[in-house]
C-alpha positions as CSV (number, residue, x, y, z in Angstrom):
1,X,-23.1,8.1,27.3
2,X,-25.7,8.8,24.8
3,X,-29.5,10.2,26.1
4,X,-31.6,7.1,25.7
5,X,-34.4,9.6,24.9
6,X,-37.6,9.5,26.8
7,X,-39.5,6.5,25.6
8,X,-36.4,4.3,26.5
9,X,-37.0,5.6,30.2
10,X,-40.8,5.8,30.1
11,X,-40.9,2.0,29.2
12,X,-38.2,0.6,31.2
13,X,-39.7,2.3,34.5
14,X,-43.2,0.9,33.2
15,X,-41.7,-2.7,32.3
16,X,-39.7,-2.3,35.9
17,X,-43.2,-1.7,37.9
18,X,-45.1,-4.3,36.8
19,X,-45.0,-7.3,38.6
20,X,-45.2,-10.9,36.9
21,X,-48.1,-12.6,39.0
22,X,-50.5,-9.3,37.7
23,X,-49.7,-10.9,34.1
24,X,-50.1,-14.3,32.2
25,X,-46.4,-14.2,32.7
26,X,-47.0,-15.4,36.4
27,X,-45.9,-19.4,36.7
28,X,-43.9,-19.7,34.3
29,X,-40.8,-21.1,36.6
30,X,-38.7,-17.8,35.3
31,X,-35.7,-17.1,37.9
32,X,-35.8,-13.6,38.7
33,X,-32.9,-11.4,39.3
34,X,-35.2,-8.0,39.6
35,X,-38.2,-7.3,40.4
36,X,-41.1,-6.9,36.9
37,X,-41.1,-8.4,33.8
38,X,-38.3,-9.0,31.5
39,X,-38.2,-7.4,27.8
40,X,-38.9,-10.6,25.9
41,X,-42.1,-10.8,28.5
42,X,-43.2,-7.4,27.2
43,X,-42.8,-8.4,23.8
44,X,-44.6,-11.7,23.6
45,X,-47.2,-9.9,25.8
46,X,-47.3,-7.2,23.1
47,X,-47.0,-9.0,19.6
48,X,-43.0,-7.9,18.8
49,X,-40.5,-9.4,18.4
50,X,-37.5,-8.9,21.2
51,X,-34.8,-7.1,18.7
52,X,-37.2,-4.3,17.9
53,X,-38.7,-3.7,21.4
54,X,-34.8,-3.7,22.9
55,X,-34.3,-1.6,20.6
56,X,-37.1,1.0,21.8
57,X,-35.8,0.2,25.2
58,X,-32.0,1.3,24.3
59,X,-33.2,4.6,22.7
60,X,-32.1,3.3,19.2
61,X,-35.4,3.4,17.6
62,X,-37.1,6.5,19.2
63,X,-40.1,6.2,16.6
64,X,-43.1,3.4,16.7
65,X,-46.4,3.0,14.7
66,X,-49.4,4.0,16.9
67,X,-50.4,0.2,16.5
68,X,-47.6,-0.9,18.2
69,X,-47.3,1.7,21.1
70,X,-51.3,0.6,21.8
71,X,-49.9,-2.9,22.1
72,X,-46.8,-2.1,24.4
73,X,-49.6,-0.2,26.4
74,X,-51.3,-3.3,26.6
75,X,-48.7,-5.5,27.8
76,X,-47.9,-3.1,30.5
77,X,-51.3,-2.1,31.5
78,X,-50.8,1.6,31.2
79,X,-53.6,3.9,32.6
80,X,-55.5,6.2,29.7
81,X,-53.5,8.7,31.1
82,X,-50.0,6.8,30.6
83,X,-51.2,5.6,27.1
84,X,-51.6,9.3,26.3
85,X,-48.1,10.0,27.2
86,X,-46.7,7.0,25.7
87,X,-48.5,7.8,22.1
88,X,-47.1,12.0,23.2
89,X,-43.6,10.7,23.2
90,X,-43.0,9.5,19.5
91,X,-45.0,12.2,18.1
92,X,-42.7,14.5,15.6
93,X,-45.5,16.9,14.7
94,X,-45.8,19.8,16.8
95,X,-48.8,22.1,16.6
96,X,-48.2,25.8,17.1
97,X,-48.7,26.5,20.2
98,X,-45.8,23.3,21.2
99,X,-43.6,25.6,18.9
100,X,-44.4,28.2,21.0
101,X,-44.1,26.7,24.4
102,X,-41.0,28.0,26.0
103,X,-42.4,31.9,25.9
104,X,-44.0,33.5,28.8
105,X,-47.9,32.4,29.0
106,X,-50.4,35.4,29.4
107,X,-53.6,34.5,31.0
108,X,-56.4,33.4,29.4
109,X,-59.5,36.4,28.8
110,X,-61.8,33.6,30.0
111,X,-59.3,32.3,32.3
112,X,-59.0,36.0,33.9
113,X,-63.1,36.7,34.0
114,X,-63.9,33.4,35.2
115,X,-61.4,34.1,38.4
116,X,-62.9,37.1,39.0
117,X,-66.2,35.7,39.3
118,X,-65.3,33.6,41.9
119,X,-64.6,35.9,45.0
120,X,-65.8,33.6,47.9
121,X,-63.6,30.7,46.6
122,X,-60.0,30.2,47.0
123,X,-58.8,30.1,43.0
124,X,-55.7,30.2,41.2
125,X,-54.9,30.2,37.3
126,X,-52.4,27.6,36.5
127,X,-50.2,27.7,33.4
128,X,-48.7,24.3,31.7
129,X,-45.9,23.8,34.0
130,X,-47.8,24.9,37.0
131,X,-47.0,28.4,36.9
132,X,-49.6,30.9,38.7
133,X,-50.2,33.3,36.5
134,X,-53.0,34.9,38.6
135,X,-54.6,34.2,41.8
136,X,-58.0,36.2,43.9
137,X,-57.1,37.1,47.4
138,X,-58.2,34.0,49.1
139,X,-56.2,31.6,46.6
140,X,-52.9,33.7,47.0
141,X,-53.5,33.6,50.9
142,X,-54.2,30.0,51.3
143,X,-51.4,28.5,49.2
144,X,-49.0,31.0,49.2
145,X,-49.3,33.5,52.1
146,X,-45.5,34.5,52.8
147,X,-45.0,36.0,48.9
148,X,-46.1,38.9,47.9
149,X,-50.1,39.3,46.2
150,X,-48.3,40.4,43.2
151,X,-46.5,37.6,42.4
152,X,-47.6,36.5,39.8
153,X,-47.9,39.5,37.5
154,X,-44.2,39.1,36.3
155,X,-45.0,38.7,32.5
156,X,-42.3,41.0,31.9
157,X,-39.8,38.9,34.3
158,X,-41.9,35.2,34.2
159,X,-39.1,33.6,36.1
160,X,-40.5,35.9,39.3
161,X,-43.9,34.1,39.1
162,X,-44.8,31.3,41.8
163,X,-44.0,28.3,40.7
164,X,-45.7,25.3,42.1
165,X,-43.4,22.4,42.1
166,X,-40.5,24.9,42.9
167,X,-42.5,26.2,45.9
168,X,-43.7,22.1,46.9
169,X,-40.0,21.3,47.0
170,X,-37.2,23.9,47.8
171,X,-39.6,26.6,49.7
172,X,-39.9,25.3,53.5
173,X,-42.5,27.2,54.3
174,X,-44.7,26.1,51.2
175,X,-43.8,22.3,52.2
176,X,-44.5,22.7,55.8
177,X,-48.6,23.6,54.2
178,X,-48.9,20.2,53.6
179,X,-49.8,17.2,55.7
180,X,-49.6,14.3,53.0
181,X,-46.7,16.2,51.3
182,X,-45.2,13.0,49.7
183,X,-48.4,12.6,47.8
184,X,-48.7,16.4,46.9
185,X,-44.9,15.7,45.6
186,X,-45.7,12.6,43.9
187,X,-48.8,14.1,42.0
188,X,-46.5,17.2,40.8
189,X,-43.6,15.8,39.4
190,X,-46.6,12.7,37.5
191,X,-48.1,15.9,35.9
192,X,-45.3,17.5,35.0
193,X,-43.8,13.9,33.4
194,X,-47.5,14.3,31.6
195,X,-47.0,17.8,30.1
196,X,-43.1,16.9,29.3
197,X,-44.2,14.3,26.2
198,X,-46.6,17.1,25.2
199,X,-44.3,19.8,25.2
200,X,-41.0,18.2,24.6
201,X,-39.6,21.5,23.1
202,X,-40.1,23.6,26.0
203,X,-36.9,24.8,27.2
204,X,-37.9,26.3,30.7
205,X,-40.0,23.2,31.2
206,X,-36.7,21.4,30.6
207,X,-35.0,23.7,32.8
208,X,-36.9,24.0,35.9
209,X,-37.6,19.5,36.1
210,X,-32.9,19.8,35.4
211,X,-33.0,22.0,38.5
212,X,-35.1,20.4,40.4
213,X,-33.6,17.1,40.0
214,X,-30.4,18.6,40.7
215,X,-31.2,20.5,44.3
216,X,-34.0,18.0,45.7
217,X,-33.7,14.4,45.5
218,X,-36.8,13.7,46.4
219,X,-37.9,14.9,43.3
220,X,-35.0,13.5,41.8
221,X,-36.2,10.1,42.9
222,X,-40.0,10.8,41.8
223,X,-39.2,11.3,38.1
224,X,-37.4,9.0,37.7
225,X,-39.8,6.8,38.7
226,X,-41.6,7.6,35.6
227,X,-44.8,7.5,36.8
228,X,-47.3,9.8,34.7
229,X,-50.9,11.1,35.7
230,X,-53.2,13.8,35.6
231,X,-55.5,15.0,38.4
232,X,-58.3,16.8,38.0
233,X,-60.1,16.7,41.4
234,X,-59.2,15.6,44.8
235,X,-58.6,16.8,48.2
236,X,-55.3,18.6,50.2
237,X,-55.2,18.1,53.6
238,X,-53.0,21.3,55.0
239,X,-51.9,23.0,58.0
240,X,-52.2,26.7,57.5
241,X,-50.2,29.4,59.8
242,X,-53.9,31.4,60.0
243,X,-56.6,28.9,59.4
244,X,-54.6,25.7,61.2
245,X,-55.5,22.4,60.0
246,X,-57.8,22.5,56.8
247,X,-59.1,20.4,54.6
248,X,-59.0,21.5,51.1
249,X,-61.1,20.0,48.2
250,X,-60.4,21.3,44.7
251,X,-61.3,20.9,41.0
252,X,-59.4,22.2,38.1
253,X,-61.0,23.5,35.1
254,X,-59.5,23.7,31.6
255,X,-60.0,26.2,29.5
256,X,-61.3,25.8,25.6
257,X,-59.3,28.3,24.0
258,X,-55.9,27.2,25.9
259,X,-56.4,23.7,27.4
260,X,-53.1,23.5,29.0
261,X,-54.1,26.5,30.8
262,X,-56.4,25.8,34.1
263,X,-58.1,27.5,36.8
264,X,-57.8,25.8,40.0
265,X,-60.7,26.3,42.4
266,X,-60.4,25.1,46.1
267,X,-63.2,24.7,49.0
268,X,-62.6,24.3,52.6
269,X,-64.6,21.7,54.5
270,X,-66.4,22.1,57.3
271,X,-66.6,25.6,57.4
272,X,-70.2,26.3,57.0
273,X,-70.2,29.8,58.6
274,X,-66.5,31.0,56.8
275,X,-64.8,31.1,60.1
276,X,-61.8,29.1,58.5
277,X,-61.9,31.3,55.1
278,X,-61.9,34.5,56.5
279,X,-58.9,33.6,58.4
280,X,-57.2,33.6,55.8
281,X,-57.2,36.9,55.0
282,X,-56.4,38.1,58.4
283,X,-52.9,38.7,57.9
284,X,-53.6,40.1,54.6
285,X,-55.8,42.8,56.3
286,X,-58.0,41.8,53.5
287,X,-62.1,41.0,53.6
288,X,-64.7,38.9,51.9
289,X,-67.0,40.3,49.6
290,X,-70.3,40.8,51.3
């Protein structure tokens, strides 16, 4: 069977989720045999005619004008984040660096000065498919105490560097970090759904969401969901082996120079003396600056 392509998927999982009574479909006496809207629902919502948005569906027209993908968007009441990824999916030009994207990402100058500035902070650099590329002491010990401080200096052998999403779902001990780990998984595999219509030519990309699917199927179930997102800012609630239960707010930072490169800075609540942040550099044997 032929690869629908991605746009088929993206909107049939978008056309799937959204019920009828959220749309002037609602009341129209329609007998439904699924749940969400049917496609000639979508294309009278959006201004097409059926033939040509089945075909879009069925992956035989894999190219739309932006005017029309704005519409579908519309009809389906995509977020600005999902409208971004819809417009990312039938975009053939590909800028230099999407050429680029399957080689090994080297950290950012900025990326790498900014980090070092911030010493009393958990921090991590994060590359596009949620790579950690570099990390200060406190970031390696509070999301990823059990592997070495090193880690992430593999340029030479990238495939050695922590990865996120493969630590969230086939690392136990990454998992067990995590109090709400369904919607630590959930979040992941939307970014990554995000950064896969902007890099669609990125073979380890490819590679790692193939593997993933294929050993966990949890995550197997979560893309195909289809859901998209991006988050920015928001809080972790963890359970760490040294500092025990934590509450974790972070913000990510983009950089101007790469912007799919980010630096992801955390700060534990209620912890106004460092108590909690210190522990986590006790089995480290490591200290905060004074």
């Amino acid at each position: 069977m032929n690869d629908p392509g991605d746009l088929a998927v993206f909107l049939r999982a978008k056309r799937a989720a959204l019920s009828p009574e959220a749309t002037p479909m609602n009341g129209f006496g329609v007998r439904r045999r699924v749940p969400g809207l049917r496609r000639e629902e979508v294309a009278q919502l959006a201004g097409v005619s059926v033939t040509y948005y089945t075909r879009l569906e069925q992956g035989h027209s894999r190219r739309a004008s932006d005017e029309v993908l704005l519409a579908l968007a519309r009809a389906l009441q995509l977020s600005v984040t999902e409208t971004e990824h819809l417009l990312d999916l039938t975009r053939t030009s590909r800028t230099p660096t999407a050429d680029a994207a399957s080689g090994p990402e080297t950290v950012s100058p900025n990326a790498r000065t900014l980090l070092a500035l911030v010493s009393e902070r958990p921090a991590v650099i994060l590359g596009r498919r949620n790579d950690v590329l570099a990390w200060n002491e406190l970031g390696h010990a509070l999301i990823a105490p059990h592997l070495p401080a090193d880690a992430p200096d593999g340029l030479d052998a990238p495939d050695i560097r922590p990865s996120l999403p493969r630590l969230l779902f086939l690392d136990p001990q990454a998992r067990a970090l995590y109090r709400d780990w369904g919607q630590e998984a959930a979040d992941y595999v939307a970014y990554l759904r995000l950064i896969s219509g902007k890099y669609p030519d990125d073979e380890a990309l490819t590679r790692m969401v193939g593997e993933l699917c294929v050993r966990d199927d949890a995550f197997a179930a979560l893309w195909a969901s289809g859901r998209v997102g991006e988050c920015v800012a928001g809080t972790k609630r963890m359970i760490h082996p040294h500092a025990g239960e934590i509450t974790v707010d972070f913000q990510l930072w983009a950089q101007a120079d790469r912007p799919d490169q980010r630096i992801e800075i955390y700060e534990l609540r209620d912890d106004p003396d460092g108590t909690r942040t210190r522990a986590l550099l006790d089995s480290r044997g490591a200290h905060l600056p004074e």
